[in-house]
N, C-alpha and C positions, 0 to 999 in steps of 0.2 A: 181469162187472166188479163187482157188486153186492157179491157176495162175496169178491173182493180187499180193499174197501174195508171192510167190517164185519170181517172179521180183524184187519188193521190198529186198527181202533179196540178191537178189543176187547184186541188185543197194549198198546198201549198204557195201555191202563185198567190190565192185571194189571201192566205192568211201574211204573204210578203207584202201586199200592197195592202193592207189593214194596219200593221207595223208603218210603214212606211206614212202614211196618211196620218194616222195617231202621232208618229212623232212630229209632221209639220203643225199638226194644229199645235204640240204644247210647244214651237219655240216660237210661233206667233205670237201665243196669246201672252206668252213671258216676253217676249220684246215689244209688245203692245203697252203692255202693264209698265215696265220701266222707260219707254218715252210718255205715258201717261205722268208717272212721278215728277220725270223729269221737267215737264211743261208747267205740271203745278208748278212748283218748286219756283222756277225761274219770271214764271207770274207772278206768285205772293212776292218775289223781291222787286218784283219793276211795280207790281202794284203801291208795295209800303216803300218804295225807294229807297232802303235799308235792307241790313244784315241785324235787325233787334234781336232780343231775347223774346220778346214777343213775338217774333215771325217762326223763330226756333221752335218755337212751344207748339207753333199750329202747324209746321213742318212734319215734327215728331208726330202730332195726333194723327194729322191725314195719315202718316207711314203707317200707324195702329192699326185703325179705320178702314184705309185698302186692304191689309192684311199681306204687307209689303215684308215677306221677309230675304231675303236674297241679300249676302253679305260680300263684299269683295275687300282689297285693299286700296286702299287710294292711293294714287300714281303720284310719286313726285314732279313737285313741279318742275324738276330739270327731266323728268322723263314726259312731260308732258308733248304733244305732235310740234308745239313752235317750240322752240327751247331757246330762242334769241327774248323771247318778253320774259319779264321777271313776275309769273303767278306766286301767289304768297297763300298757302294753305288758310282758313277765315276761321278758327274756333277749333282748333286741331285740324281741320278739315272732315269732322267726322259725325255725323247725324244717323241715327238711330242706330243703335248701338249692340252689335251681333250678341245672343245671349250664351255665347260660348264662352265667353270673358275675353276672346284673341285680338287681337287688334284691327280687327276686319270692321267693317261697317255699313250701313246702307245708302247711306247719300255722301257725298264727298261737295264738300263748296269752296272754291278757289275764290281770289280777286288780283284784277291786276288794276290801279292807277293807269289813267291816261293822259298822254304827256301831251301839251296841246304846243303851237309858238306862238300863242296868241296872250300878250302878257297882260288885257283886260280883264280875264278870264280869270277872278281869283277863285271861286272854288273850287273845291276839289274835286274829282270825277274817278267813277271806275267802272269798272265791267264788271261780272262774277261769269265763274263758267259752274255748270253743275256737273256731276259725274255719278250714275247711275247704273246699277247691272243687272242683268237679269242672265239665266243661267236654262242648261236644259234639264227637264226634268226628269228625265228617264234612269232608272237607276241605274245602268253599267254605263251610259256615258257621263252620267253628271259626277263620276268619280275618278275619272281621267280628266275632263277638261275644266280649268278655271271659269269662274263668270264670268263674261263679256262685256264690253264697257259702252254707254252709254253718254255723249256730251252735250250741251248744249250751252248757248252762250246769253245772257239779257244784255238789251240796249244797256248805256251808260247812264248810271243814275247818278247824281247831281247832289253833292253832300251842302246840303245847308248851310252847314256850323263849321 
């Protein structure tokens, strides 16, 4: 009987740390994947040094493409970590578009103007921040806890016109 009962525990230890392993890989490979998005994202805009409808377009394909579906809400910008700079949501703030019709979405793109004292400096300059989420996949927690957010920021890109 000794040994029914140490089987048992020992089945259960490996089948704990099987769970346990399972769950680290899928919140890697989902916080992998949206600073993956995020990086894109923040390159095609330092790349085309714009916020076009053309960069939008390739934004949305890649999100297709990866197979990026993870929706969250976008933070206002007064709830955003600085809340002294004035971020201003770029197009709603809202790229790829949850198909639940709710107001959630996959990428979020802020900009904020940067104020320079340099009065040769006539044009105009800004940042963007992106905001990306990825979530766990596991069914009993991914129904308790929201997405997680994801940010990053590009150099200041340089408005032409």
């Amino acid at each position: 009987m000794k040994e029914a009962i140490g089987a048992t525990q020992i089945f259960a230890i490996c089948l704990t740390f099987i769970l346990l392993l399972t769950g680290y890989l899928a919140i890697s490979v989902n916080h992998a994947k949206a600073f993956k998005i995020k990086n894109y994202v923040v390159g095609l805009i330092e790349e085309k040094q714009e916020l076009s409808s053309d960069v939008i377009d390739d934004i949305e394909t890649y999100l297709t493409a990866q197979g990026y579906g993870t929706y969250g809400e976008c933070p206002s910008p007064l709830r955003m970590e600085d809340t002294d700079t004035e971020w201003q949501l770029e197009r709603n703030g809202c790229l790829g578009y949850s198909p639940t019709g709710s107001n959630t979405c996959g990428v979020c793109i802020y900009s904020m103007p940067v104020v320079t004292a340099n009065d040769d400096f006539e044009n105009e300059r800004k940042y963007y921040r992106v905001v990306t989420f990825w979530k766990f996949d596991l069914p009993i927690v991914n129904v308790v806890l929201k997405p997680f957010k994801v940010s990053g920021e590009s150099k200041f890109i340089l408005n032409e016109g």
